[in-house]
C-alpha atoms as one frame of an Amber mdcrd trajectory, in Angstrom:
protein
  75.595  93.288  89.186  77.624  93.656  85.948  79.015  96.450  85.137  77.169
  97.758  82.266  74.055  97.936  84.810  75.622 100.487  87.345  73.002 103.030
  86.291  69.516 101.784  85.452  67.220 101.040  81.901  64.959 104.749  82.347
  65.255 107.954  83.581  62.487 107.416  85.807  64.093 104.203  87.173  67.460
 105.623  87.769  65.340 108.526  89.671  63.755 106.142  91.727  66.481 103.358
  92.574  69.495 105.127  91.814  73.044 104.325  90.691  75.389 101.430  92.256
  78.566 102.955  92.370  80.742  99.541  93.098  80.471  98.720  89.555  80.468
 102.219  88.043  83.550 102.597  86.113  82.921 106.189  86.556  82.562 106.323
  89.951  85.886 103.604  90.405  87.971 106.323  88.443  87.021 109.174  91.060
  87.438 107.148  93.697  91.177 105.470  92.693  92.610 108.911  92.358  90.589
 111.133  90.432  88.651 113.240  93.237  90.851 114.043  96.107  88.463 115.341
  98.391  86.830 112.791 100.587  83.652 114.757 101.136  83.071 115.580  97.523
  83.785 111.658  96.747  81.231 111.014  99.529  78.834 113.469  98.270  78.788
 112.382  94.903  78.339 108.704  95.782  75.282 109.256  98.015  73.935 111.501
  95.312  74.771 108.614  92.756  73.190 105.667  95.117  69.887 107.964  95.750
  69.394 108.722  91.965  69.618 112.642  92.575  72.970 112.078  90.348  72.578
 110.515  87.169  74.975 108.559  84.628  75.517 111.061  82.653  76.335 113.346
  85.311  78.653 111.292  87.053  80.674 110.484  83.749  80.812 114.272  83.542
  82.555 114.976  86.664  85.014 112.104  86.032  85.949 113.959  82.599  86.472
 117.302  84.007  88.665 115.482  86.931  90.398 113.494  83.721  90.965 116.377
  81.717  91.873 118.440  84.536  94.999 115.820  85.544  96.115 115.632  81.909
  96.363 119.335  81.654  98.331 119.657  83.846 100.452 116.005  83.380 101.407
 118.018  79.883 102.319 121.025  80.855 104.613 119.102  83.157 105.640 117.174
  80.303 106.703 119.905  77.950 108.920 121.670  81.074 110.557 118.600  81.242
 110.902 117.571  77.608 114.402 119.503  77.326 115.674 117.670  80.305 114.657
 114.323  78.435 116.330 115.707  75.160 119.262 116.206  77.397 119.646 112.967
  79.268 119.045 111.108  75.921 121.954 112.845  73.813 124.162 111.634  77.015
């Protein structure tokens, strides 16, 4: 199934068939790294598969997850910006 068909054409369809998460780009970028807990992932994909979770939904979660690690990638970025400064004026 190509990706751009991971959920389905309706509301009502995606309700009744559900999501398929091996192509959901979504779902790929919780499941590479993005959601660390195992029963969360697990939950979410059985809620994707069974339609309870929707598209929209699932691109949600993977947002707050993204924005969560690049909040804190840049905070770690600033504390180390002075040692960067540093080692490049060496």
């Amino acid at each position: 199934m190509p990706y751009w068909l991971a959920g389905r054409g309706s509301l009502k369809e995606h309700r009744l068939r559900g999501g398929n998460p091996e192509v959901d780009v979504a779902f790929k970028i919780l499941l590479y790294g993005m959601e660390p807990d195992d029963r969360k992932l697990k939950r979410i994909e059985e809620d994707y598969r069974s339609g309870a979770l929707l598209t929209g939904e699932l691109k949600q979660i993977t947002i707050e997850r993204l924005n969560a690690f690049l909040e804190k990638h840049r905070a770690r970025r600033e504390k180390a910006r002075s040692q960067v400064d540093r080692f490049l004026k060496d």
